[in-house]
mmCIF file as gemmi writes it, N, C-alpha and C atoms, coordinates in Angstrom:
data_model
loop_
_atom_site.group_PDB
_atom_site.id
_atom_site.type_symbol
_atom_site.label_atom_id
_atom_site.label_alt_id
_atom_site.label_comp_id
_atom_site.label_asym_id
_atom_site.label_entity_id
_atom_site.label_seq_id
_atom_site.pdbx_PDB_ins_code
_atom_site.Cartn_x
_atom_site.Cartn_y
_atom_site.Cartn_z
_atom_site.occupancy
_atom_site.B_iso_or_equiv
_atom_site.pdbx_formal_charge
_atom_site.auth_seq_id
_atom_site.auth_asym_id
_atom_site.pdbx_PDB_model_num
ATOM 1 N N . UNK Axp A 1 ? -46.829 52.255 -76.196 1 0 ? 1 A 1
ATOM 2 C CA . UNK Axp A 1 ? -46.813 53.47 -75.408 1 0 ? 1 A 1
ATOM 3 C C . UNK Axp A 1 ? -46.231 54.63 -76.214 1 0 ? 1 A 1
ATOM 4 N N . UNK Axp A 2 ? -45.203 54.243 -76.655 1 0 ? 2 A 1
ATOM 5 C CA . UNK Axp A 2 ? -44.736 55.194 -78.032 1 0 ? 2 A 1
ATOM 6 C C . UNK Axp A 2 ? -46.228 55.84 -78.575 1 0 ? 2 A 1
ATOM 7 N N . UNK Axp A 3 ? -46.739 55.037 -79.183 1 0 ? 3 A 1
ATOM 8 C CA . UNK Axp A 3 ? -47.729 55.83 -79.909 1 0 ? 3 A 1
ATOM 9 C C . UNK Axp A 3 ? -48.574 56.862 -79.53 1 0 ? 3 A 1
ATOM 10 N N . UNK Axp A 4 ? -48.905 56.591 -78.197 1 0 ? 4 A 1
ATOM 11 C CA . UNK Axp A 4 ? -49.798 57.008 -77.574 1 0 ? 4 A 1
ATOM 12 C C . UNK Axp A 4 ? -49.194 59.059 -77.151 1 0 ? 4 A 1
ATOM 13 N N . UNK Axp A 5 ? -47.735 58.483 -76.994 1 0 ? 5 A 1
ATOM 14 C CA . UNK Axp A 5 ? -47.268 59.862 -76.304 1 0 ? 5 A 1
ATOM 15 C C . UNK Axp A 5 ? -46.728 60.695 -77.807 1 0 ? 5 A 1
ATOM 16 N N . UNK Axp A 6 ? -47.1 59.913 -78.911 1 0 ? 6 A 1
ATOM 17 C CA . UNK Axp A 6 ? -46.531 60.784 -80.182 1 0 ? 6 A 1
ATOM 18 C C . UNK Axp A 6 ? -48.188 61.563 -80.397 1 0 ? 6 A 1
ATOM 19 N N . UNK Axp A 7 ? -49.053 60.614 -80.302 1 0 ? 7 A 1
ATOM 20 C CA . UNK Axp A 7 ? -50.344 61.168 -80.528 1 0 ? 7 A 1
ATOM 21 C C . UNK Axp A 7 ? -50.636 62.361 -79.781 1 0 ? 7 A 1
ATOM 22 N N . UNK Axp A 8 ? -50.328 62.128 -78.169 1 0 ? 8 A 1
ATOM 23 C CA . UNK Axp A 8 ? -50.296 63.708 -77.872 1 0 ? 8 A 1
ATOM 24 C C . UNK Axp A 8 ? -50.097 64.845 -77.904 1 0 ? 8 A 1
ATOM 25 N N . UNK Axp A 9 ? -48.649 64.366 -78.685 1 0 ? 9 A 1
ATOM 26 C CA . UNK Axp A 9 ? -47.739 65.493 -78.817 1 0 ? 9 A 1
ATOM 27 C C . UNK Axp A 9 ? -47.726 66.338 -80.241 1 0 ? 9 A 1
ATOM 28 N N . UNK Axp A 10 ? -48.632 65.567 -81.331 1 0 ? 10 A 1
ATOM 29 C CA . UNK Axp A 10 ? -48.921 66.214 -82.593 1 0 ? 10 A 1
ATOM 30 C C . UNK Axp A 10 ? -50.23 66.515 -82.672 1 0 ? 10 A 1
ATOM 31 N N . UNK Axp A 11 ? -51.066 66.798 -81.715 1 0 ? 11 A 1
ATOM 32 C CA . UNK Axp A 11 ? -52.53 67.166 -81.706 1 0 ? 11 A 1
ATOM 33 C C . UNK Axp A 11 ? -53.388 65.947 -83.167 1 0 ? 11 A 1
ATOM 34 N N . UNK Axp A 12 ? -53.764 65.028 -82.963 1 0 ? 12 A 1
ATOM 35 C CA . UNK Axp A 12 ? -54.175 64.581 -83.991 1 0 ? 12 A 1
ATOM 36 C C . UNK Axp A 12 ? -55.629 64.919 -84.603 1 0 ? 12 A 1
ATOM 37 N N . UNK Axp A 13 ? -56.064 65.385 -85.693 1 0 ? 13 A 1
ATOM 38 C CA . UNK Axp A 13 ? -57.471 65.227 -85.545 1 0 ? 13 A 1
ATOM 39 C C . UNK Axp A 13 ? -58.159 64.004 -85.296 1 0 ? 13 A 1
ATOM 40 N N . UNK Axp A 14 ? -59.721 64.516 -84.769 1 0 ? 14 A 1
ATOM 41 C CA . UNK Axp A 14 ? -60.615 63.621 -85.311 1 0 ? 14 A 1
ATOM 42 C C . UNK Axp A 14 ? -60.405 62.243 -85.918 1 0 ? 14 A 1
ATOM 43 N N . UNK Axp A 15 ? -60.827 60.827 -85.954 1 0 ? 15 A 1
ATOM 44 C CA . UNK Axp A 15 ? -60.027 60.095 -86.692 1 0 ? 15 A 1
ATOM 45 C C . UNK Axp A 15 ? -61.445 59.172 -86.738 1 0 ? 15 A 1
ATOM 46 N N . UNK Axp A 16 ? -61.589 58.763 -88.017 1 0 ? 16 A 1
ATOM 47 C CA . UNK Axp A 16 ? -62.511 57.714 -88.647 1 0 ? 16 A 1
ATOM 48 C C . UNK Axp A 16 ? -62.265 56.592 -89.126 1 0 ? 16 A 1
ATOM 49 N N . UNK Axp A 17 ? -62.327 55.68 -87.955 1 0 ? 17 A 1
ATOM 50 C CA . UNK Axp A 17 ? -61.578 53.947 -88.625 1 0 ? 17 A 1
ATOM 51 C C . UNK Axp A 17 ? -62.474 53.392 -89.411 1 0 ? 17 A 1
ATOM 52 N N . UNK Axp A 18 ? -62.511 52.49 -89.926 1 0 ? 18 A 1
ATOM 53 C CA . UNK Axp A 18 ? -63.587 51.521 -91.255 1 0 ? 18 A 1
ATOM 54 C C . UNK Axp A 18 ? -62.39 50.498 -91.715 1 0 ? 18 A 1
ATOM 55 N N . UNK Axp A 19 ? -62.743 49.494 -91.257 1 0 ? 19 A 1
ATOM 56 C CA . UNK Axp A 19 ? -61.783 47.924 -91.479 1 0 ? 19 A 1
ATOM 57 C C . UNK Axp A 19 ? -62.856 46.754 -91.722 1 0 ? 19 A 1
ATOM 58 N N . UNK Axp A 20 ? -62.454 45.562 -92.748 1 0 ? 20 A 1
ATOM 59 C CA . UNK Axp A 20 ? -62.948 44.487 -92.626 1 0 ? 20 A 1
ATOM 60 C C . UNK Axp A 20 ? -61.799 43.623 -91.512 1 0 ? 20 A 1
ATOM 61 N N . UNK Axp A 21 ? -62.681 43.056 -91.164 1 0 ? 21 A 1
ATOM 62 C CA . UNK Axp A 21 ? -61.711 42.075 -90.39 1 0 ? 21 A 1
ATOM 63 C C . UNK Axp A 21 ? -61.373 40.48 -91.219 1 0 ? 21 A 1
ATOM 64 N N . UNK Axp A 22 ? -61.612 40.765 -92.247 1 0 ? 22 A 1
ATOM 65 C CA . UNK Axp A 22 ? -61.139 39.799 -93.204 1 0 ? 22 A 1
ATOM 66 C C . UNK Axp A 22 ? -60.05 40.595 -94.265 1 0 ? 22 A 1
ATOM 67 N N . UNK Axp A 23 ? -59.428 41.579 -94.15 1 0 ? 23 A 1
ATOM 68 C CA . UNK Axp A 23 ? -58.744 42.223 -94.544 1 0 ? 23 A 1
ATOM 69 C C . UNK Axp A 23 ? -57.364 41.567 -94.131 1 0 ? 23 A 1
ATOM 70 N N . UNK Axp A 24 ? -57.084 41.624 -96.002 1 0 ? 24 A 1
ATOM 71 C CA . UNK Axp A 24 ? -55.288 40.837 -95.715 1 0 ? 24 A 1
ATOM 72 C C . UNK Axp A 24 ? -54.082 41.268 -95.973 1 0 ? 24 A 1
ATOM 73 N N . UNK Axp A 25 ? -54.438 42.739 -96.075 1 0 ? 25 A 1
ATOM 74 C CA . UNK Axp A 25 ? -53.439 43.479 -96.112 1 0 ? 25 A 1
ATOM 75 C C . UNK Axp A 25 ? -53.271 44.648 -94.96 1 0 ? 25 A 1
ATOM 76 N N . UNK Axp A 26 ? -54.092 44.427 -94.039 1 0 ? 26 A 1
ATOM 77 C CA . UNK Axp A 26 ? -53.968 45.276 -92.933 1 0 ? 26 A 1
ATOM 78 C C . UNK Axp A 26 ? -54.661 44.264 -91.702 1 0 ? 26 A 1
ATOM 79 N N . UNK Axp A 27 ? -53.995 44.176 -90.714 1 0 ? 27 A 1
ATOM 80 C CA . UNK Axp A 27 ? -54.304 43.331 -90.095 1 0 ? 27 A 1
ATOM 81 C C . UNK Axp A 27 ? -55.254 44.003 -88.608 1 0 ? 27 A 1
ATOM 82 N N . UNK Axp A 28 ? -56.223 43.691 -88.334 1 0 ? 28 A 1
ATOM 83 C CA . UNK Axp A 28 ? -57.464 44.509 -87.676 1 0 ? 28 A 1
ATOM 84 C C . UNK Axp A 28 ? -56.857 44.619 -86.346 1 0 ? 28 A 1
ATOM 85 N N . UNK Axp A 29 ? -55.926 43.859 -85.595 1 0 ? 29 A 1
ATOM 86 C CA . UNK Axp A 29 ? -55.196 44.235 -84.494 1 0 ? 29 A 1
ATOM 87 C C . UNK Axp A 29 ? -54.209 45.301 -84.247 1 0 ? 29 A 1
ATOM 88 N N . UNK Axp A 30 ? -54.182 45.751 -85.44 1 0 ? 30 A 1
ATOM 89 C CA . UNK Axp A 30 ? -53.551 46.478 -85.493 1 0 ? 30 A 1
ATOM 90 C C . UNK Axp A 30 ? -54.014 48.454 -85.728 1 0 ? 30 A 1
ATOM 91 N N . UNK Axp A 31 ? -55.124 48.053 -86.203 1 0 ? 31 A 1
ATOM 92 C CA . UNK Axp A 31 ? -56.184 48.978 -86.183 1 0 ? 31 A 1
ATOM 93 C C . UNK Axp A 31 ? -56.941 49.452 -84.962 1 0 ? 31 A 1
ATOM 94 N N . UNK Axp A 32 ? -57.125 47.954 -84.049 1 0 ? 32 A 1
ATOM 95 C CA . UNK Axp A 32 ? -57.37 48.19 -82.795 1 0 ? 32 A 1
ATOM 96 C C . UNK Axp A 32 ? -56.967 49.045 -81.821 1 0 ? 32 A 1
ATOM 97 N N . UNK Axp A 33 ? -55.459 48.635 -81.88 1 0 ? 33 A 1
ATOM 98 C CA . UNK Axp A 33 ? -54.539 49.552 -81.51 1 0 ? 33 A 1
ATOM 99 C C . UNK Axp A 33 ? -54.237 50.445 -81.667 1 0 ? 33 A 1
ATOM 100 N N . UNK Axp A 34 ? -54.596 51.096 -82.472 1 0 ? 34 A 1
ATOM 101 C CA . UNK Axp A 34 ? -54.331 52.524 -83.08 1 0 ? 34 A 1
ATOM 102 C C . UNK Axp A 34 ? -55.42 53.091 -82.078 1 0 ? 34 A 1
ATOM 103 N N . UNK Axp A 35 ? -56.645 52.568 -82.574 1 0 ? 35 A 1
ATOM 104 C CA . UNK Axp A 35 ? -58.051 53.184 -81.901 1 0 ? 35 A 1
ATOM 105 C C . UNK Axp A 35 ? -58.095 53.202 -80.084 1 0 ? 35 A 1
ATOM 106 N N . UNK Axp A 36 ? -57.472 52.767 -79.925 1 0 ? 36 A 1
ATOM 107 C CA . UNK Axp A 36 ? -56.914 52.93 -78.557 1 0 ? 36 A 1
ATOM 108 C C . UNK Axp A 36 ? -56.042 53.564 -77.816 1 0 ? 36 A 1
ATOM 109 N N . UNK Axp A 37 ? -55.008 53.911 -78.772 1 0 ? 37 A 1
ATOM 110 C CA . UNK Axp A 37 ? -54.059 54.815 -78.466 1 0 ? 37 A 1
ATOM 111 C C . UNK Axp A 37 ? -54.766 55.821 -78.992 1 0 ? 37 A 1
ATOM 112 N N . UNK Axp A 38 ? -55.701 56.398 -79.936 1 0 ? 38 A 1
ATOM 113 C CA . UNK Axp A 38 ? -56.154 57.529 -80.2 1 0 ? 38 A 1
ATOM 114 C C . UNK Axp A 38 ? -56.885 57.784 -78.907 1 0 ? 38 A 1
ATOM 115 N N . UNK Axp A 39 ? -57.945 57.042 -78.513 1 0 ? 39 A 1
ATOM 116 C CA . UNK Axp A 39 ? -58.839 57.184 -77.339 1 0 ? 39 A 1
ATOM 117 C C . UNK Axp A 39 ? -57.969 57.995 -76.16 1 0 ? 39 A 1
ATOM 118 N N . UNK Axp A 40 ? -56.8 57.02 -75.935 1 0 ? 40 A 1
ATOM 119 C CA . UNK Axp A 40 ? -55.927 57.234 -74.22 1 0 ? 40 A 1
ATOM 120 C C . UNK Axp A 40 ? -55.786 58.789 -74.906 1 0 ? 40 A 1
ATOM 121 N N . UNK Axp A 41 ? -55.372 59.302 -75.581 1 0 ? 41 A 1
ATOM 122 C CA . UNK Axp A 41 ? -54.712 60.497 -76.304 1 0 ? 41 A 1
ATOM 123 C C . UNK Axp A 41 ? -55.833 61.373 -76.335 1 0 ? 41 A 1
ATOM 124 N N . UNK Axp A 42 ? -57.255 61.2 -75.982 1 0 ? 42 A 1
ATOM 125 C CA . UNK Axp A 42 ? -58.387 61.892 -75.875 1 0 ? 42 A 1
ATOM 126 C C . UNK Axp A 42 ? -58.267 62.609 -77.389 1 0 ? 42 A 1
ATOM 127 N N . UNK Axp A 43 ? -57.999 61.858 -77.999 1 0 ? 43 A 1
ATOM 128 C CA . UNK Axp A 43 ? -58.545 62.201 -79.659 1 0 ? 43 A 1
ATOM 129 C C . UNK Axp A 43 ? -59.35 61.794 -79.836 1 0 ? 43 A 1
ATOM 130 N N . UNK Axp A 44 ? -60.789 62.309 -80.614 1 0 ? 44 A 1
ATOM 131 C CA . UNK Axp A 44 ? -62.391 62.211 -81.009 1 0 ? 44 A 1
ATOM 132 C C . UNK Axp A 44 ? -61.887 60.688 -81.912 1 0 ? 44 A 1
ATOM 133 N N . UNK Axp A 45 ? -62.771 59.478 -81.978 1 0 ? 45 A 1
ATOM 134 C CA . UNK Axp A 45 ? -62.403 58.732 -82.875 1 0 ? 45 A 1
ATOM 135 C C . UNK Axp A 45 ? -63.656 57.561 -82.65 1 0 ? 45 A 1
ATOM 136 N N . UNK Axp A 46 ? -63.886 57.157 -84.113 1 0 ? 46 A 1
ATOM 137 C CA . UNK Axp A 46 ? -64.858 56.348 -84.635 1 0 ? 46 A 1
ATOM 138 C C . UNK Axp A 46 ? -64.55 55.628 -85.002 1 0 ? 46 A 1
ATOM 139 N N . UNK Axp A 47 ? -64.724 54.171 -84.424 1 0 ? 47 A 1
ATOM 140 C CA . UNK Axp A 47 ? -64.196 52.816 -85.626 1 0 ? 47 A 1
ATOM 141 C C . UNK Axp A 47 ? -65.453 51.766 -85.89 1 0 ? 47 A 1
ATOM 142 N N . UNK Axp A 48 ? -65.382 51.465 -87.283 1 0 ? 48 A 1
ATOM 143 C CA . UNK Axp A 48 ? -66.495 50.69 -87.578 1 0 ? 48 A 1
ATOM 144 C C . UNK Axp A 48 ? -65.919 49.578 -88.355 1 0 ? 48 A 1
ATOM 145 N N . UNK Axp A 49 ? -66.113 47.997 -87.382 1 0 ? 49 A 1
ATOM 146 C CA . UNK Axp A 49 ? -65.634 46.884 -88.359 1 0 ? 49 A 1
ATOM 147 C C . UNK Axp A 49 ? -66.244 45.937 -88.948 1 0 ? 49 A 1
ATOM 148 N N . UNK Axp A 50 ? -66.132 45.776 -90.129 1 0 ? 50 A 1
ATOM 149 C CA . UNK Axp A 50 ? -67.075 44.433 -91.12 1 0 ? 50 A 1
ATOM 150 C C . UNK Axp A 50 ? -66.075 43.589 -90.997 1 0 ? 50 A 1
ATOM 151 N N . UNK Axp A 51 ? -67.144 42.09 -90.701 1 0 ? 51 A 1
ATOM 152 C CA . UNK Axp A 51 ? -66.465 40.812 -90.875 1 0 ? 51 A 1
ATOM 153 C C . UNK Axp A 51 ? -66.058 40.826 -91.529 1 0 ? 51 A 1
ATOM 154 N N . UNK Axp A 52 ? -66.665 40.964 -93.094 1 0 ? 52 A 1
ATOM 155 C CA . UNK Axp A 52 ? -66.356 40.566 -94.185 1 0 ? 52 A 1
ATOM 156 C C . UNK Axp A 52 ? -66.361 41.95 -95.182 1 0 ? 52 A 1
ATOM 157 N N . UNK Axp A 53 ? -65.357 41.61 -96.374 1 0 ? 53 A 1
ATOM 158 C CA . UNK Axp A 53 ? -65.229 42.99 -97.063 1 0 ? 53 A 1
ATOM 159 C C . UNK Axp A 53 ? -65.632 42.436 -98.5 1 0 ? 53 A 1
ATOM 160 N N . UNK Axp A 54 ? -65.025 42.974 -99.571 1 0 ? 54 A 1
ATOM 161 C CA . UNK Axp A 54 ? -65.404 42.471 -100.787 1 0 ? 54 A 1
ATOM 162 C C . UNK Axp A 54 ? -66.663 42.999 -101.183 1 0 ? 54 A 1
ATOM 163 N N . UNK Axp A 55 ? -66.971 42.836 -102.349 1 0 ? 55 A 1
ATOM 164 C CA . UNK Axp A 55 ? -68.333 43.783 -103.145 1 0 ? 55 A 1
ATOM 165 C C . UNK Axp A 55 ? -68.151 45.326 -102.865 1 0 ? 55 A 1
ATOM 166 N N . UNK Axp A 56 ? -69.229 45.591 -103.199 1 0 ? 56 A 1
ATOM 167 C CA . UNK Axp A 56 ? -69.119 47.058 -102.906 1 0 ? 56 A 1
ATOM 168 C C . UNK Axp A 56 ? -69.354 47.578 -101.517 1 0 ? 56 A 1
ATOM 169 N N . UNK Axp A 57 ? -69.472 46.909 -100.45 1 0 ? 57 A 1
ATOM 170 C CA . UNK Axp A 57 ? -69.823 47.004 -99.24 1 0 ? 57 A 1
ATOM 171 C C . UNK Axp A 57 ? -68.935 48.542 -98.808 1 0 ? 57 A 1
ATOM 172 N N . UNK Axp A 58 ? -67.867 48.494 -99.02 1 0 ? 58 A 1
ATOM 173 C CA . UNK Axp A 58 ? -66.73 49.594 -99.021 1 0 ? 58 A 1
ATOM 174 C C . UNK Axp A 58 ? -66.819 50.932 -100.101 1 0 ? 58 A 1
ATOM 175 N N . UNK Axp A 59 ? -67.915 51.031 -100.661 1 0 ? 59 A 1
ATOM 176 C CA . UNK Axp A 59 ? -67.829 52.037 -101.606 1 0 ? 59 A 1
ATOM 177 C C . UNK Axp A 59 ? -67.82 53.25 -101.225 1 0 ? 59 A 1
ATOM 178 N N . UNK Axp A 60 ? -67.501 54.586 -102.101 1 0 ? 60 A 1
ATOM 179 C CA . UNK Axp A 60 ? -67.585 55.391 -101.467 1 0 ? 60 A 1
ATOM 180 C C . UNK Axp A 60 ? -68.835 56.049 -100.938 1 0 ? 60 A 1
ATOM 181 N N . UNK Axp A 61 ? -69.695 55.883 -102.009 1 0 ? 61 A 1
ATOM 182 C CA . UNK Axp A 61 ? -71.269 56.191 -101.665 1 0 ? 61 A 1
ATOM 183 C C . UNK Axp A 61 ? -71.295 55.747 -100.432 1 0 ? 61 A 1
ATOM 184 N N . UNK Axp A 62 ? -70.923 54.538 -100.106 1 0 ? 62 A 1
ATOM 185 C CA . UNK Axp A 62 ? -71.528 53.245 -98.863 1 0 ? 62 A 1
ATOM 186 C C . UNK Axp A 62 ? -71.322 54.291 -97.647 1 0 ? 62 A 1
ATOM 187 N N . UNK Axp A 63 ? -69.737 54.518 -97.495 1 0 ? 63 A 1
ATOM 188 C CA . UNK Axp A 63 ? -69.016 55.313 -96.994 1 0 ? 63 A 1
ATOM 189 C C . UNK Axp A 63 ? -69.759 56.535 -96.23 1 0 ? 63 A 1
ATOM 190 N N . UNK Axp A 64 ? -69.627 57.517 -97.34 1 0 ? 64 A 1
ATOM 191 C CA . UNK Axp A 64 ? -70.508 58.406 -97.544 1 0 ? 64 A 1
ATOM 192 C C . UNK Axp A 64 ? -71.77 58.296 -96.601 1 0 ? 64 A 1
ATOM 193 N N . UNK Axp A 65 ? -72.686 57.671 -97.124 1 0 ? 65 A 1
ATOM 194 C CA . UNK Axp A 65 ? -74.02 57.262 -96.287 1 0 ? 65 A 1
ATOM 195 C C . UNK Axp A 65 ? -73.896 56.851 -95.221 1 0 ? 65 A 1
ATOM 196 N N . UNK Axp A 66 ? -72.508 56.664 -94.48 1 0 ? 66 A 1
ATOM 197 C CA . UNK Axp A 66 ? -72.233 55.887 -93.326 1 0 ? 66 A 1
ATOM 198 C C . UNK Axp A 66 ? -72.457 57.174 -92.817 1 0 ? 66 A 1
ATOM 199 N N . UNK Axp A 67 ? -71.072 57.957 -92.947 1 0 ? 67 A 1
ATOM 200 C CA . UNK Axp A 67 ? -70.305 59.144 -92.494 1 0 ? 67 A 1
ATOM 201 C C . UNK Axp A 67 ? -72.185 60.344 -92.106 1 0 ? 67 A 1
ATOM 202 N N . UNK Axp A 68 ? -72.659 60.182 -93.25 1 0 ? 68 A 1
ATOM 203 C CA . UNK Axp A 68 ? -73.941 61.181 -92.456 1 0 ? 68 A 1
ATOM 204 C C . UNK Axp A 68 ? -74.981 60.792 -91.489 1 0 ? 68 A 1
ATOM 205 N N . UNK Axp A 69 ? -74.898 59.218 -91.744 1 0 ? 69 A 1
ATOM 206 C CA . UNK Axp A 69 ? -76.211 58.355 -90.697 1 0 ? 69 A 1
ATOM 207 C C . UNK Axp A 69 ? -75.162 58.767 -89.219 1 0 ? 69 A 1
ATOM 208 N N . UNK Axp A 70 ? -73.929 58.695 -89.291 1 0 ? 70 A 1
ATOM 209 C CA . UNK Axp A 70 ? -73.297 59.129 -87.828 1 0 ? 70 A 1
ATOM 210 C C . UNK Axp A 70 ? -73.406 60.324 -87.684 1 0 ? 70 A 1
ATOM 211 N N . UNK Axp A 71 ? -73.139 60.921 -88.55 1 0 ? 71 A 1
ATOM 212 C CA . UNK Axp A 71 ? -73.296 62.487 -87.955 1 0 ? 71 A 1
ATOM 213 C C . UNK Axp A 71 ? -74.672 63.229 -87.585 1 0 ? 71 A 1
ATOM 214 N N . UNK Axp A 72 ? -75.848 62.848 -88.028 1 0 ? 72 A 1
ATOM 215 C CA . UNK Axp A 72 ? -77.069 62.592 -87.645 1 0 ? 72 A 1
ATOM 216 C C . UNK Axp A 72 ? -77.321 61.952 -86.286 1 0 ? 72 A 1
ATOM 217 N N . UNK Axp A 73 ? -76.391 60.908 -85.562 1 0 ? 73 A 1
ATOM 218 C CA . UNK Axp A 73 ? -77.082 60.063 -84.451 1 0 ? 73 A 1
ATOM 219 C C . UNK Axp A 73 ? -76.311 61.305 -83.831 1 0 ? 73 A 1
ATOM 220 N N . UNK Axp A 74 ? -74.598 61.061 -83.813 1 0 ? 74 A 1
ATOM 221 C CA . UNK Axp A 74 ? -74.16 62.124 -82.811 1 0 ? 74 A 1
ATOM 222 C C . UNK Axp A 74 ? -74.683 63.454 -82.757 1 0 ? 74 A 1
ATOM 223 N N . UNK Axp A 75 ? -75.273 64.521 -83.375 1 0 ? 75 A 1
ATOM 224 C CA . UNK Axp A 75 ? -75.819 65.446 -83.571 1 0 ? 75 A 1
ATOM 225 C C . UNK Axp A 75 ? -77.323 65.282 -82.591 1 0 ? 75 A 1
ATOM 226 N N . UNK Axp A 76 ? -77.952 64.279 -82.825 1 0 ? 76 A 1
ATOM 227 C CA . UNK Axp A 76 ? -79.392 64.095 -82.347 1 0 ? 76 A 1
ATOM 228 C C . UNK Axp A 76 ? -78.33 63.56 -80.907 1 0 ? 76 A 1
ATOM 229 N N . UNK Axp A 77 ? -77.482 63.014 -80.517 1 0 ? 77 A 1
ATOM 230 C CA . UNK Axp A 77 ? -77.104 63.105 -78.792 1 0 ? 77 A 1
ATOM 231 C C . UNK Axp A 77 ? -76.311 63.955 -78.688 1 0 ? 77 A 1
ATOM 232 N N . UNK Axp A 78 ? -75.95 64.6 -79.105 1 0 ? 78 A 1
ATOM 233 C CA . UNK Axp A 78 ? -75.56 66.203 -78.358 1 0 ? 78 A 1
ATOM 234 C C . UNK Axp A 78 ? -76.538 66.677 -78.118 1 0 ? 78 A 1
ATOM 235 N N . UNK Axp A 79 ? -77.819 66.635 -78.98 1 0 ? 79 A 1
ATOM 236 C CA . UNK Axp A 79 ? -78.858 67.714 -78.41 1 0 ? 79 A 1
ATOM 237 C C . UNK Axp A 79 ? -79.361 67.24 -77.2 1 0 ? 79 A 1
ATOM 238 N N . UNK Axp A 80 ? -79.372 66.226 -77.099 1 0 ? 80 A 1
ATOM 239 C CA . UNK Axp A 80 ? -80.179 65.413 -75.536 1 0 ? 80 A 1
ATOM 240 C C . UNK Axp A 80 ? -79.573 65.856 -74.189 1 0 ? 80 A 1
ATOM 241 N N . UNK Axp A 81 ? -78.031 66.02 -74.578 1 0 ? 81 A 1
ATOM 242 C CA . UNK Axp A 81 ? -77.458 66.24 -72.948 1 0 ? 81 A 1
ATOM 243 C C . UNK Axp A 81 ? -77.561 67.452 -72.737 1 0 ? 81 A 1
């Protein structure tokens, strides 16, 4: 609950999650949680999780190409409503 009422209170931007859930240095429940307390906090927020990480799956290009295929879908549903 802490988090949630700090998030309000510092206007957070926008926020873009990207986790493997085979990740062993950050544990994905914990990411969860974040993305949830951003939500209650009506902060804009995107989370996208891979089972598995390793290779270049995470690159920045990858990234990159993610970040515009979303901004393309959300863009094409804003125009709809």
């Amino acid at each position: 609950m802490r988090l949630f009422r700090l998030l309000k209170r510092v206007r957070c931007p926008a926020t873009f999650l990207l986790q493997n859930e085979d990740d062993s240095s950050d544990n994905v429940k914990d990411s969860l949680v974040y993305y949830i307390a951003l939500k209650n906090a009506g902060v804009p927020v995107e989370m996208h999780l891979y089972a598995q990480g390793g290779g270049d799956r995470l690159s920045l290009d990858n990234l990159q190409s993610l970040c515009r295929a979303c901004h393309l879908i959300k863009t094409a549903e804003d125009h709809r409503k």
